[in-house]
C-alpha positions as CSV (number, residue, x, y, z in Angstrom):
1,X,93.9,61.8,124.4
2,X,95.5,64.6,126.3
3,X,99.1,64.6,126.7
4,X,101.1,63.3,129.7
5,X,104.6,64.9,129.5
6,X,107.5,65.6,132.1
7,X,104.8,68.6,133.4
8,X,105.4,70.6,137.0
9,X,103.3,73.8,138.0
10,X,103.8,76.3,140.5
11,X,101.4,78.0,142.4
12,X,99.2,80.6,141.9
13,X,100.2,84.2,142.6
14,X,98.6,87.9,142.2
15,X,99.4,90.9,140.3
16,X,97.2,94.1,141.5
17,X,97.5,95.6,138.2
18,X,100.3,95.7,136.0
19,X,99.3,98.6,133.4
20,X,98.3,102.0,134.6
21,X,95.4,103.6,133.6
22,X,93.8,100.3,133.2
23,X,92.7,97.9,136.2
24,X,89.1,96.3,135.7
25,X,87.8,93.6,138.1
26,X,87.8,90.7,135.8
27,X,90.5,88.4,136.3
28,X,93.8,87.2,133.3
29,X,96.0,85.2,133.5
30,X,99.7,85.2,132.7
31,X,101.2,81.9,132.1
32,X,105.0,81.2,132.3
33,X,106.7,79.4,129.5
34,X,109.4,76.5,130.1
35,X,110.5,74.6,127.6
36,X,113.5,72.0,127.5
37,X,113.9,70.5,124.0
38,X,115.9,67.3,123.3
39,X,118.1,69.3,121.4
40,X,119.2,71.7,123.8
41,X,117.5,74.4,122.8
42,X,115.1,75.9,126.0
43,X,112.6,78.5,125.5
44,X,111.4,80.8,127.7
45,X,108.4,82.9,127.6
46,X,105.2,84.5,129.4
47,X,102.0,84.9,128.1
48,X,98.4,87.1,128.8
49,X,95.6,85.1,128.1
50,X,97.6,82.8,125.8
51,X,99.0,85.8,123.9
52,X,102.7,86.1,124.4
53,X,103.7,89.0,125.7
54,X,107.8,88.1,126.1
55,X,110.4,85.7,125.1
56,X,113.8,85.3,126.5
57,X,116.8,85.2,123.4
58,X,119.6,83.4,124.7
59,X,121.8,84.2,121.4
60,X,121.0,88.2,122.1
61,X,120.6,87.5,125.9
62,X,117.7,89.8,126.2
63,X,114.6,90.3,126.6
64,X,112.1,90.7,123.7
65,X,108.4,92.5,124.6
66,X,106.0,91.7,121.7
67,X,103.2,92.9,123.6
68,X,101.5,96.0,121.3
69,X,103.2,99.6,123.0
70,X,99.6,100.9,122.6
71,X,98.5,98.5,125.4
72,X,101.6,99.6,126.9
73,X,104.5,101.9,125.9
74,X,106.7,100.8,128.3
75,X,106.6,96.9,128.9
76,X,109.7,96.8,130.7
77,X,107.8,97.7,134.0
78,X,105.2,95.2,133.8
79,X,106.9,92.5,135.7
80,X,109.6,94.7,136.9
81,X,111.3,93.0,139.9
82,X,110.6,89.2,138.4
83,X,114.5,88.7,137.6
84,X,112.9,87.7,134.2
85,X,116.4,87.0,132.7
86,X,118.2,85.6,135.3
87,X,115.5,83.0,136.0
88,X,115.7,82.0,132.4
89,X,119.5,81.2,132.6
90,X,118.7,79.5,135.9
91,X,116.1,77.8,134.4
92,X,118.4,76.5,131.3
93,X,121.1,74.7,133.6
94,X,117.8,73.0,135.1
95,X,116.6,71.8,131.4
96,X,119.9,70.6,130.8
97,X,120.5,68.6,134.0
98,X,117.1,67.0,133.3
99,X,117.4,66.0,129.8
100,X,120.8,64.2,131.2
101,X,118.4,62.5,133.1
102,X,116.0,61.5,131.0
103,X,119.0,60.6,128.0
104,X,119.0,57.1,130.2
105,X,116.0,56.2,130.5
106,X,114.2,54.0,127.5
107,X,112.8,56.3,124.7
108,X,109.2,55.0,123.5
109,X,108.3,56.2,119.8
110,X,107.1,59.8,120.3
111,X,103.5,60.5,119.8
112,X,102.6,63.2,116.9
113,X,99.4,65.2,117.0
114,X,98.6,66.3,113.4
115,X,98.0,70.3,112.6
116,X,94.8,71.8,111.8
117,X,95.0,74.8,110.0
118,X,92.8,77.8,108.4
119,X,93.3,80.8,105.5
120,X,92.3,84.1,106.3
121,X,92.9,88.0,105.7
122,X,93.9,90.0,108.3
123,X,91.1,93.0,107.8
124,X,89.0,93.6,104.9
125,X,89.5,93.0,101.2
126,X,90.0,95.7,99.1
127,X,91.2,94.7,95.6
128,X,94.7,96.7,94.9
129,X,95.4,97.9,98.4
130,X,97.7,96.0,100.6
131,X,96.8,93.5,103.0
132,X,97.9,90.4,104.6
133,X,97.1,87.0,105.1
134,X,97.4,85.0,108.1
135,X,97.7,80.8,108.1
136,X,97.1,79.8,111.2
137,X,98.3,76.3,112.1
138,X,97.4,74.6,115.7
139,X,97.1,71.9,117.9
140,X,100.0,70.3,116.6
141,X,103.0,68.3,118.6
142,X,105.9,68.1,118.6
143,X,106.9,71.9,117.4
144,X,108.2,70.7,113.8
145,X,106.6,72.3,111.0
146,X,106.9,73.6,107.6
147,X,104.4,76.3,105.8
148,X,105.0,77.2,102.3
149,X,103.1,79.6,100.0
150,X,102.1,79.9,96.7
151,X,100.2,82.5,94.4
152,X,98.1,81.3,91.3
153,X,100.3,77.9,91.7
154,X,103.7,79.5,92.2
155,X,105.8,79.4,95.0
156,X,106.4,82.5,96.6
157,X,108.5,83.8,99.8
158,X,108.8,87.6,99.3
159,X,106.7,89.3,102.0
160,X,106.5,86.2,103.7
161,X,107.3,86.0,107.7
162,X,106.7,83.1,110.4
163,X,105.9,82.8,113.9
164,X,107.7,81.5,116.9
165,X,105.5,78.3,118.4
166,X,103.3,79.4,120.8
167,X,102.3,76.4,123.4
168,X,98.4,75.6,123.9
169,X,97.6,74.6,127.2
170,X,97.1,71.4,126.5
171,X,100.6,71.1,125.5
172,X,100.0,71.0,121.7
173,X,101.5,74.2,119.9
174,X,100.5,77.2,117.5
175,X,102.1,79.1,115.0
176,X,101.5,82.2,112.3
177,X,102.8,82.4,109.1
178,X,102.0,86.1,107.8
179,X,102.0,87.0,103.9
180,X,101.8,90.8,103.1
181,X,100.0,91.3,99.3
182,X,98.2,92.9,97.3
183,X,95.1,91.2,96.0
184,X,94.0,91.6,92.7
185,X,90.7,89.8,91.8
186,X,91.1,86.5,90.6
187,X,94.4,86.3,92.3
188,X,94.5,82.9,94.4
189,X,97.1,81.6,97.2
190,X,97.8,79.0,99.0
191,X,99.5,78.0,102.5
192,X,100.5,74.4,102.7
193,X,101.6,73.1,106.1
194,X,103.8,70.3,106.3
195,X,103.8,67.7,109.6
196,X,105.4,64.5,110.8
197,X,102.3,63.4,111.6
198,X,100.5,64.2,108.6
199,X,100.0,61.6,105.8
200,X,100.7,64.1,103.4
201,X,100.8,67.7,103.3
202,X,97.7,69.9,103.9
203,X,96.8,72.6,101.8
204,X,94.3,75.8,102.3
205,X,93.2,78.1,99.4
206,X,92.6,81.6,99.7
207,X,90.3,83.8,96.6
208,X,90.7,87.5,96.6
209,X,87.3,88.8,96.3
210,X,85.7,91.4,98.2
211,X,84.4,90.4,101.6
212,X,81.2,92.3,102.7
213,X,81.9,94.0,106.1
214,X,79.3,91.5,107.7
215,X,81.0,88.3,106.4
216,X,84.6,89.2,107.7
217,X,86.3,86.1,108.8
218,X,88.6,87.7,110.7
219,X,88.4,85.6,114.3
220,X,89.4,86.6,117.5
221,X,92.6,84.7,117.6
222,X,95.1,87.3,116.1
223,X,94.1,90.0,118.1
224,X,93.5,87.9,121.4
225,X,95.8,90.1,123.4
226,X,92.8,92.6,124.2
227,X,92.7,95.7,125.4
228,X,91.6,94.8,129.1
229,X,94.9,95.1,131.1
230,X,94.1,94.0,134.7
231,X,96.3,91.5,135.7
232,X,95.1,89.7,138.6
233,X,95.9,85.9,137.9
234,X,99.0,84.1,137.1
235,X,99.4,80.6,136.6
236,X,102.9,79.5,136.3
237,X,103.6,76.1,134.0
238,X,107.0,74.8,133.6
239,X,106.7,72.0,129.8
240,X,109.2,69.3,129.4
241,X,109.1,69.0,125.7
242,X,111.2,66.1,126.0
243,X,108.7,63.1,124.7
244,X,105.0,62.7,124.9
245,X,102.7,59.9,125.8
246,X,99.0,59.7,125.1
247,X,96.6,57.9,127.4
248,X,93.1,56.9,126.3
């Protein structure tokens, strides 16, 4: 049941290589991030191979690079001349002229796509040294989410940092919730993710125990953002996150 929302896309355009040193003849893609919420908020933001590399703050009014500075120390001059910024304001006035728009027109109930989620560390367990771990929630809609952790039953927040939503391209949305510890054997935690559309909230356990090197359940996912730098694709999506219909 994929989702229909207020969607437009530009088209395609090409980037000969965007980080020195490191231009290889397979083809990424850079998607473009627009999204107009019904509360006003907009976000803006691009991403390499649905890894975010920047975000627009509009409280700040700059530009924040969260893509690593050992793919690229200076990630100011990959998309230098794209008038990142000033398209983002432009870009806001256009949100808010279309959700005066769309404030007329009949509001059907909004349909929910509940969360899955998963519990792992972020490298290999060794008992008293410091680690993290990472619950992963995705493929949920709309953005509205609550993760909550615990240790041997107790609630805890110290060391504890979240995500911003990363869109999926099928319009459904991601997030990280990142706990730093230090496991002691026995030790067991828990992220719970709260949801609209969940009956009830959804909880993943977590053991420390050491995990053989051959049995690391690390997946790609954290560390999507690769190494390979060679930017030759970019598909441009503009999101509406206004309201969402399913269709069979």
């Amino acid at each position: 049941k994929p989702h229909q929302p207020f969607t437009c896309f530009s088209s395609v355009s090409n980037f000969k290589c965007l980080f020195p040193l490191c231009c290889f003849s397979v083809p990424h893609e850079i998607t473009y991030f627009l999204g107009c919420f019904e509360n006003g908020n907009t976000a803006v933001q691009f991403e390499f191979d649905g890894e975010e590399m920047l975000y627009v703050d509009f409280q700040t009014d700059e530009i924040v690079y969260t893509v690593p500075t050992f793919i690229d120390p200076d990630p100011g001059q990959v998309l230098v001349g794209m008038s990142i910024l000033r398209d983002a304001h432009d870009n806001k006035e256009v949100c808010s002229e279309i959700l005066g728009v769309l404030k007329y027109k009949d509001k059907s109930p909004q349909k929910e796509d509940a969360p899955n989620s998963m519990i792992f560390s972020s490298r290999e367990v060794e008992l008293e040294v410091e680690n993290s771990l990472i619950c992963f929630v995705n493929n949920f809609y709309p953005p509205s989410i609550n993760i909550s952790w615990t240790k041997n039953g107790h609630p805890i927040s110290e060391g504890v940092s979240l995500s911003r939503y990363h869109p999926n391209k099928d319009q459904t949305f991601r997030q990280f919730s990142t706990l730093t510890f230090t496991p002691s054997e026995g030790d067991i935690y828990s992220c719970t993710v709260e949801h609209p559309a969940l009956e009830s909230p959804t909880t993943r356990i977590w053991e420390a125990e050491i995990i053989k090197k051959d049995e690391s359940l690390w997946p790609d996912i954290y560390c999507g953002v690769g190494l390979g730098a060679g930017l030759l694709g970019v598909t441009v999506g503009v999101f509406f996150i206004v309201k969402s219909q399913h269709v069979a």
